[in-house]
Backbone bond lengths (Angstrom), bond angles and torsions (degrees), N, CA, C in turn:
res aa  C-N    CA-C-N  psi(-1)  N-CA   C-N-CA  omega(-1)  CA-C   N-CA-C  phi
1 X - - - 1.449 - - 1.524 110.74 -
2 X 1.511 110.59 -47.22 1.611 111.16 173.83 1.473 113.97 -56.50
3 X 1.125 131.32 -31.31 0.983 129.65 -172.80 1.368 139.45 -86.78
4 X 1.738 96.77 -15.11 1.573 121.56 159.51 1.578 98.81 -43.17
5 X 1.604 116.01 -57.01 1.929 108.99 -149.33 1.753 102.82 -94.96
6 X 1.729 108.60 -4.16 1.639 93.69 164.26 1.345 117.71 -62.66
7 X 1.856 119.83 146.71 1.115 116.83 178.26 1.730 115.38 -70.89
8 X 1.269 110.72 146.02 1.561 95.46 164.07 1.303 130.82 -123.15
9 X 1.184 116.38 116.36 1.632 134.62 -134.88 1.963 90.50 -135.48
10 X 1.334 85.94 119.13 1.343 98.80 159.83 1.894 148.45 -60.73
11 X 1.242 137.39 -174.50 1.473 89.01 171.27 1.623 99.51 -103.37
12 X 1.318 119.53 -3.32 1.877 103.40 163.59 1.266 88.27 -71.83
13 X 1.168 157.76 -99.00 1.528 154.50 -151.64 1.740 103.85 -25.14
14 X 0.605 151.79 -52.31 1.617 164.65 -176.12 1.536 88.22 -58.83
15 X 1.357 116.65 -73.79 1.117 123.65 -159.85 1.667 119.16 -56.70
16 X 1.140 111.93 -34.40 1.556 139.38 -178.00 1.864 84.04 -69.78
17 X 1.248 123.80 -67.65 1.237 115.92 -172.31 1.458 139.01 -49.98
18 X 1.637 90.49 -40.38 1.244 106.09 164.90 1.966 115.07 -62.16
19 X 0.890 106.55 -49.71 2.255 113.96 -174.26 1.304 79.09 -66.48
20 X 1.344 143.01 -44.37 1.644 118.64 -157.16 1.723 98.25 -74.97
21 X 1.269 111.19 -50.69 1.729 105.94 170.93 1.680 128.56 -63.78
22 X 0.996 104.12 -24.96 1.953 115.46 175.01 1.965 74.95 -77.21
23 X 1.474 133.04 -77.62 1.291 118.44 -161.19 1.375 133.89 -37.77
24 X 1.155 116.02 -41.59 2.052 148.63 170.01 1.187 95.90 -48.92
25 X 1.591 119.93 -66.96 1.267 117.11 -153.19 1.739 107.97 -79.90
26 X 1.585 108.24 -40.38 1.633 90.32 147.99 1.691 137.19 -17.52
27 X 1.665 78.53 -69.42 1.331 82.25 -177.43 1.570 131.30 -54.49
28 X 1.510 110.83 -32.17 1.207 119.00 -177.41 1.591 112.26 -95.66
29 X 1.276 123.94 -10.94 1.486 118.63 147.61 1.738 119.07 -70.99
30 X 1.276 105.86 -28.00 1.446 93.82 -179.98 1.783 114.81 -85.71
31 X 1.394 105.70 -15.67 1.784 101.67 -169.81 1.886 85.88 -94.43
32 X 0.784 137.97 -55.28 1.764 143.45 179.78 1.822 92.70 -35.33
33 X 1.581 128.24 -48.16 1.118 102.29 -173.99 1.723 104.72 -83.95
34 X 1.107 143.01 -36.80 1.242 151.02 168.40 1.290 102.52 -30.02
35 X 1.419 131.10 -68.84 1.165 143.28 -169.45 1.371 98.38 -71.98
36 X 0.947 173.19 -101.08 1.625 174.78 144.88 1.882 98.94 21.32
37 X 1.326 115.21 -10.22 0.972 96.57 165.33 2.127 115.20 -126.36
38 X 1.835 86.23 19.71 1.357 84.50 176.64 2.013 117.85 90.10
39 X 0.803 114.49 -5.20 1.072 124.95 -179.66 1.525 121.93 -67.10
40 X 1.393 156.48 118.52 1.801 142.97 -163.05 1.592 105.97 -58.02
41 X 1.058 116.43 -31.72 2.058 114.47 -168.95 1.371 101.79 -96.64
42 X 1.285 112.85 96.07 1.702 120.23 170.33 2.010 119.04 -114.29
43 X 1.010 90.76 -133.83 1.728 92.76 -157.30 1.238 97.81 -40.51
44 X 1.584 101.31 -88.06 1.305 124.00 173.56 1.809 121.71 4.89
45 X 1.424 87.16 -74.31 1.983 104.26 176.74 1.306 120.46 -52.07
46 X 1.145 83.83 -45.11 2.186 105.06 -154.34 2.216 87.55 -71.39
47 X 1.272 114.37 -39.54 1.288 135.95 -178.83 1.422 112.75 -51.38
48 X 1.248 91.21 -77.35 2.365 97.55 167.43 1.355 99.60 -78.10
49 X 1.366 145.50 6.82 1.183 109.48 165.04 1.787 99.41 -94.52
50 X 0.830 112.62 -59.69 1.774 112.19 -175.42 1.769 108.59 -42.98
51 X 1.447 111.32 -49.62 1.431 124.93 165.65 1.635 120.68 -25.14
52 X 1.294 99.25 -51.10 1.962 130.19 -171.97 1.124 102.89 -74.29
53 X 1.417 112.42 -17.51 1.745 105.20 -179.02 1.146 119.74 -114.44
C-alpha cells in the first residue's frame, strides 16, 4: 500500500532534479548577495535567469 504513493523517478529523473535544485539555489545565493549590496538584479532575476538556461 505504501508503495502505491512513492514517487517513481528514474536515475535521469533524479538527476534532472537534483541540477534544477543545485541551479535555484545558485540563483538565490547569487541575487541575495547582489541585493545586500544594493544592486537592481536580485533574487528573483538572477533565479529565472540561470533557471531558463
Amino acid at each position: 500500500m505504501i508503495s502505491e504513493f512513492q514517487p517513481f523517478l528514474k536515475g535521469y529523473e533524479l538527476d534532472f532534479l537534483i541540477n534544477i535544485g543545485i541551479t535555484l539555489l545558485a540563483g538565490v545565493i547569487i541575487g541575495a548577495e547582489r541585493e545586500s549590496k544594493g544592486k537592481p538584479a536580485g533574487i528573483s532575476t538572477h533565479t529565472l535567469v540561470i533557471g531558463a538556461q
